[in-house]
C-alpha positions in Angstrom: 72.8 20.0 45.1 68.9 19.6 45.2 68.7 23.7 45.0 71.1 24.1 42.3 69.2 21.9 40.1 65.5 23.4 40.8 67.5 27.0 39.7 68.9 25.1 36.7 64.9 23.8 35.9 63.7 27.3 36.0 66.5 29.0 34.3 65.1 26.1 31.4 61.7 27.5 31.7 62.5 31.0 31.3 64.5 30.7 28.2 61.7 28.3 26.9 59.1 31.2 27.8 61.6 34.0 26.2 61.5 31.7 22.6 58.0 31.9 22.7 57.9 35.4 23.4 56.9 35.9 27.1 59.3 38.3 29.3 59.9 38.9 33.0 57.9 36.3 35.9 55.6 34.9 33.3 58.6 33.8 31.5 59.5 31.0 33.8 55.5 29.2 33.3 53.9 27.2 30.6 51.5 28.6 28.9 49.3 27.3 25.7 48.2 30.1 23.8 44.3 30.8 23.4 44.3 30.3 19.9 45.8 27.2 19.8 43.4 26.0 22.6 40.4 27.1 20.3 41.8 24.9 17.7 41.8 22.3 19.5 38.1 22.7 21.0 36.6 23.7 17.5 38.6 20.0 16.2 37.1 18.0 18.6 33.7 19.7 17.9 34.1 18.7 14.2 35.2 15.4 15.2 32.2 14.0 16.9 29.6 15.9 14.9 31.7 14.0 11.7 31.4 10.6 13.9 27.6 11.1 14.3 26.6 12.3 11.0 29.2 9.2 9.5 27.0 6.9 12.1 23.7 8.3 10.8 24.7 7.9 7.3 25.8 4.4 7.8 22.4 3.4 9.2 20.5 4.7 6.4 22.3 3.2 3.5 21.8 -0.3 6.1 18.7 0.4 6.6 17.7 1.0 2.6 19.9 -1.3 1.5 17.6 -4.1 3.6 14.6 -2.7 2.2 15.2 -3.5 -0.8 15.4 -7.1 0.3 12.3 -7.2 2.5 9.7 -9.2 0.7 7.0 -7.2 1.7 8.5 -3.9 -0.3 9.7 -5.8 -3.4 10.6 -9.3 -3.1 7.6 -10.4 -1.2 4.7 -8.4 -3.6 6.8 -10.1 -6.8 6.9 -13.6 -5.0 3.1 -13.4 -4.7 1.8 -11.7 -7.8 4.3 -14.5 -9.5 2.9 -17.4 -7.6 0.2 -20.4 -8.9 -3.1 -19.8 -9.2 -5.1 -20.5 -6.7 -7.4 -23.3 -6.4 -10.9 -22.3 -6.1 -13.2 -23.7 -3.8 -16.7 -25.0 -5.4 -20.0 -23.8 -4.1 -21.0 -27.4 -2.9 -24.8 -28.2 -3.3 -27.1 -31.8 -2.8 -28.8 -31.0 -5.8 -32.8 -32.3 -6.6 -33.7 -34.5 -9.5 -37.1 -35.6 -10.6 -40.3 -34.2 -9.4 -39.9 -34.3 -5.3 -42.1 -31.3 -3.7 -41.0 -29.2 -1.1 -42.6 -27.9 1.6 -42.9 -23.9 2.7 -39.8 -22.3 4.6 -40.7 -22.4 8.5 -39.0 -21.1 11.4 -38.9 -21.4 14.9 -36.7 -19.3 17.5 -34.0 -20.3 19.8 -31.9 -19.2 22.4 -28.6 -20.0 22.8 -27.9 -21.5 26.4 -25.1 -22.4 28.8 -22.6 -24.8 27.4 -24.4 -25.1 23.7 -22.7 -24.7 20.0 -23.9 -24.2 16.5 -22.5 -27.5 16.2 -24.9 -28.9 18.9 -28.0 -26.5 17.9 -27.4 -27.6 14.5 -28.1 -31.3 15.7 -30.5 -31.0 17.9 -32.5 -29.3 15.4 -32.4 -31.8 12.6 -30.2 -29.4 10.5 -26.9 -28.9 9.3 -24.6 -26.2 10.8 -24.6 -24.4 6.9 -28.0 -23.6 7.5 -27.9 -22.1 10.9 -25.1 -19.9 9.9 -26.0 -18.8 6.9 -29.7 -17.9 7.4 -28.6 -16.1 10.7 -25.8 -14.6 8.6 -23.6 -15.4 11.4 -19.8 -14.2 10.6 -17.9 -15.1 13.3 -19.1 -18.6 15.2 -16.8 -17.4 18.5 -19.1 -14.3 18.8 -22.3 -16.0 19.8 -23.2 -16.2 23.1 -25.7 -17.1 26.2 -28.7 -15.7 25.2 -28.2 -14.9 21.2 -31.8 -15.7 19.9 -31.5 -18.0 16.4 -33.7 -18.6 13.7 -34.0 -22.3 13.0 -35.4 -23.3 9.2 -37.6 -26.8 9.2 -34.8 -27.9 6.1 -31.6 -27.4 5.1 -30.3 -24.8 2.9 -28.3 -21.3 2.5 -29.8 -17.9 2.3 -28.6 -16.6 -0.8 -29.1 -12.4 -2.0 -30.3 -11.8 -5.2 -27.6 -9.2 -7.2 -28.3 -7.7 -10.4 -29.1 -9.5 -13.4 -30.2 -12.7 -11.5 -33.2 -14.3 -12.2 -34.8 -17.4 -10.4 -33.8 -19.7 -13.6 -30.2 -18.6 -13.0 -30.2 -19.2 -9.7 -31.6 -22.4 -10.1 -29.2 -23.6 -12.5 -26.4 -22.5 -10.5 -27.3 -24.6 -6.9 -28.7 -27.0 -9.0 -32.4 -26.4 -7.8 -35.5 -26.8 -9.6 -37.1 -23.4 -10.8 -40.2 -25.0 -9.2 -38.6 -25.8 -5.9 -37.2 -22.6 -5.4 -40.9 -20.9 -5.7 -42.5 -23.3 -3.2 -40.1 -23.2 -0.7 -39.8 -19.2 -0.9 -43.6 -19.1 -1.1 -43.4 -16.9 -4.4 -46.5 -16.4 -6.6 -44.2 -14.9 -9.7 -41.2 -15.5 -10.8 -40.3 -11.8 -10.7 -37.2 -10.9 -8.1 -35.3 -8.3 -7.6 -31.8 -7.0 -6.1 -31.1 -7.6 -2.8 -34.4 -10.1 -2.1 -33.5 -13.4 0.1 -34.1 -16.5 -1.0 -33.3 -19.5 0.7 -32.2 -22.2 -1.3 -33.1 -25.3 0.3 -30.2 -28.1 0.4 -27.4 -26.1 -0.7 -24.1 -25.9 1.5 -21.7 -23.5 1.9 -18.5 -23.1 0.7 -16.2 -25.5 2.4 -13.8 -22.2 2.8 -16.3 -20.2 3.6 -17.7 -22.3 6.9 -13.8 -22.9 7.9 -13.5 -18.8 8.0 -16.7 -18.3 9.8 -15.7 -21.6 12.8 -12.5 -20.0 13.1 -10.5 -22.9 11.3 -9.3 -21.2 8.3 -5.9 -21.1 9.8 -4.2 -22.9 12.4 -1.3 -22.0 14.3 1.9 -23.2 12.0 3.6 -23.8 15.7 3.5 -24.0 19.0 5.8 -20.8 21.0 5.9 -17.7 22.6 4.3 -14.4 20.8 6.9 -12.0 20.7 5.6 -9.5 18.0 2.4 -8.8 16.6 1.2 -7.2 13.4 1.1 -3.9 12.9 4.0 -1.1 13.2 6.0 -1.8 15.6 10.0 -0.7 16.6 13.2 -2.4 14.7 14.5 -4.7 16.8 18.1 -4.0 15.9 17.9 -0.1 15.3 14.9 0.9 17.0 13.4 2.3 14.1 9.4 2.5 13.7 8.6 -0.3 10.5 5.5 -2.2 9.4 5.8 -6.0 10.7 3.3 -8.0 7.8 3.4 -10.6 10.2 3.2 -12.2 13.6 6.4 -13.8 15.2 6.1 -16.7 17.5 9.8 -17.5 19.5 10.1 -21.4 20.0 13.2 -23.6 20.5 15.4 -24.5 17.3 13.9 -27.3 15.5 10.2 -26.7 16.5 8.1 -28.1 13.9 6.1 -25.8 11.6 3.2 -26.7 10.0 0.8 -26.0 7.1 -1.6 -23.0 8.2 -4.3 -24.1 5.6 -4.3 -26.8 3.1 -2.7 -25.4 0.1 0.5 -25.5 -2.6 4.0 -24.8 -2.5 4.6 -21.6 -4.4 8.2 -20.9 -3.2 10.8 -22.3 -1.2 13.8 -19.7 -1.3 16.4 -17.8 1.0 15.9 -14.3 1.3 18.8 -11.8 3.3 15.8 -10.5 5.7 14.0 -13.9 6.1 16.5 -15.8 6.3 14.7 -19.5 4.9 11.2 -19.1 4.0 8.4 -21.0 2.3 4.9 -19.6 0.8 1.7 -21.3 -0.1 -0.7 -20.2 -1.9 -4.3 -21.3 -0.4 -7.9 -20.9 -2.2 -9.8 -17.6 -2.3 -7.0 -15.8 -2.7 -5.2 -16.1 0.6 -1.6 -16.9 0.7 0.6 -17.9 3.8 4.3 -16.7 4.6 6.9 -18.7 6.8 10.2 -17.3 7.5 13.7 -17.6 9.6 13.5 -21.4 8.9 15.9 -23.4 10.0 15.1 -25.9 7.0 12.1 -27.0 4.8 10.8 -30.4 4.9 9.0 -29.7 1.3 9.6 -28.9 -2.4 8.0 -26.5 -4.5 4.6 -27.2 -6.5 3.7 -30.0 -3.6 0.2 -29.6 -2.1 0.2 -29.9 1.4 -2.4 -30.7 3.6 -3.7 -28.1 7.1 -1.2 -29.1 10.3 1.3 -30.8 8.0 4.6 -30.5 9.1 7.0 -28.0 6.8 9.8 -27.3 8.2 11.9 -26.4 11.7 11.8 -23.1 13.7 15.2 -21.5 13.2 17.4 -18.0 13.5 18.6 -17.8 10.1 18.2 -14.4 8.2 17.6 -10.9 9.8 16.8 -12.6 13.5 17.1 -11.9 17.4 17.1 -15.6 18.2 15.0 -19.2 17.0 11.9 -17.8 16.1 9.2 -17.9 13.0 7.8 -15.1 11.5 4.2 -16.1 9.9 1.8 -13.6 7.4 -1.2 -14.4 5.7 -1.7 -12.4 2.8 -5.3 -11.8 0.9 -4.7 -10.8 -2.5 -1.2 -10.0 -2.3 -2.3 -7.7 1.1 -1.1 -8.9 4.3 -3.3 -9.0 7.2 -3.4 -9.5 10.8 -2.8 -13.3 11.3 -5.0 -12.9 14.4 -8.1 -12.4 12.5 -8.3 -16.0 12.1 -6.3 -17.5 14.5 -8.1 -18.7 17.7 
């Protein structure tokens, strides 16, 4: 019974083979023709290059279509030309009434030693710290070390360069010096000067901004985490791709506070689809501060805020890996590397 219905399988075959046009012992097998199978090889071919280009596609129009959010393409460059002016920071001076005479500019050397500051140098020497930076046109206070040889002035005062078009009455009038006082301390027989001469202008300060930037506390950090990013170009962390970061991104737990950078003023508080809850302020000098992925702001618009007061919470909202907050500093609507002026 088992044999009769193998023959009755193959007799099946054979007439199956004969409708497709095969004859004799090839009849009774299944064949797919090689035609056919190219078909089939060239469709699935076409089917994943169709998949990959579709994939490809998708990502760009993603990927442009963010860009057009991303503050600093369009949004951000907007937000910032739009923003408050800045406050500007005055050029503070002690200023000299009546006819008090001042001695000739002295100097003596120094050399830094083990365990010293400006701030202790400064004291030691009768002087404020204005004056040792600025006649030893010192930049950067964290790069002086053991063994950096100082100039030290008998009096207080800032060096200050002659530009074009200055002339000692000017000058003067703008530190609020006497004409007289600025002679005898500079030791000058004429009143003639010229472009690029130094003259130290004895009890003038420097700008409150301008000592914060050279001690290194322009800017403090708006929290306390984990670095995770840097400025600079660096990969997507959702596609891979290579984009600009304007920023630095510090991961801390949900709900971290975040704080005022620099003392400054609301200019925006706002949503964006990249950067998720974000707040800028706008800071003298032209600097401007940007805090984003927020979980929520603790301030209003147009209120000034003091340096290390709290603005809002560390969150994940926005284009985010995880609680984190992304912070740029921006000088004249050009970001820059946060680390400049953070410690």
């Amino acid at each position: 019974m088992m044999f009769q219905a193998i023959q009755q399988k193959n007799l099946l075959r054979r007439r199956a083979g004969e409708a497709v046009g095969l004859r004799g012992p090839q009849a009774g097998k299944i064949q797919i023709p090689a035609k056919f199978l190219r078909r089939c090889a060239l469709g699935v071919f076409l089917g994943f290059f169709l998949y990959f280009a579709a994939e490809r596609l998708v990502q760009y129009v993603w990927l442009h279509t963010l860009s057009v959010f991303m503050p600093q393409d369009m949004e951000l460059a907007s937000l910032l030309a739009g923003s408050p002016g800045s406050p500007v920071a005055p050029h503070v001076s002690e200023g000299f009434t009546g006819d008090v005479g001042f001695e000739s500019l002295s100097l003596r050397k120094h050399r830094v030693e083990e365990g010293e500051t400006l701030s202790t140098i400064a004291g030691k020497a009768g002087i404020s710290i204005d004056t040792v930076i600025s006649f030893n046109r010192i930049n950067d206070a964290r790069r002086i070390f053991v063994g950096t040889e100082l100039s030290l002035p008998n009096q207080n005062g800032v060096l200050y360069t002659v530009h074009r078009g200055d002339s000692l009455g000017s000058i003067a009038r703008e530190f609020s010096v006497r004409t007289e006082a600025l002679a005898d301390v500079n030791s000058l027989e004429t009143a003639t000067i010229h472009p690029g001469q130094a003259l130290f202008i004895p009890g003038a300060r420097l700008k409150p901004l301008e000592l914060k930037k050279i001690l290194g506390e322009l800017f403090i950090y708006p929290t306390t985490g984990r670095l995770t990013s840097r400025f600079g170009v660096r990969n997507d962390p959702f596609t891979g791709v290579r984009r600009h970061h304007n920023g630095i991104d510090l991961a801390a737990p949900l709900g971290t506070p975040v704080v005022a950078a620099m003392a400054g003023k609301v200019a925006k508080v706002g949503v964006d689809a990249t950067y998720g809850k974000y707040i800028i302020l706008v800071h003298p000098s032209g600097y401007q501060t940007w805090y984003a992925h927020l979980n929520r702001s603790h301030i209003q618009q147009g209120k000034n805020v003091a340096q290390g007061e709290q603005i809002g919470e560390v969150g994940d909202t926005g284009y985010s890996t995880g609680p984190h907050l992304h912070f740029s500093v921006f000088k004249d609507n050009s970001p820059i590397d946060p680390f400049k002026f953070l410690r």
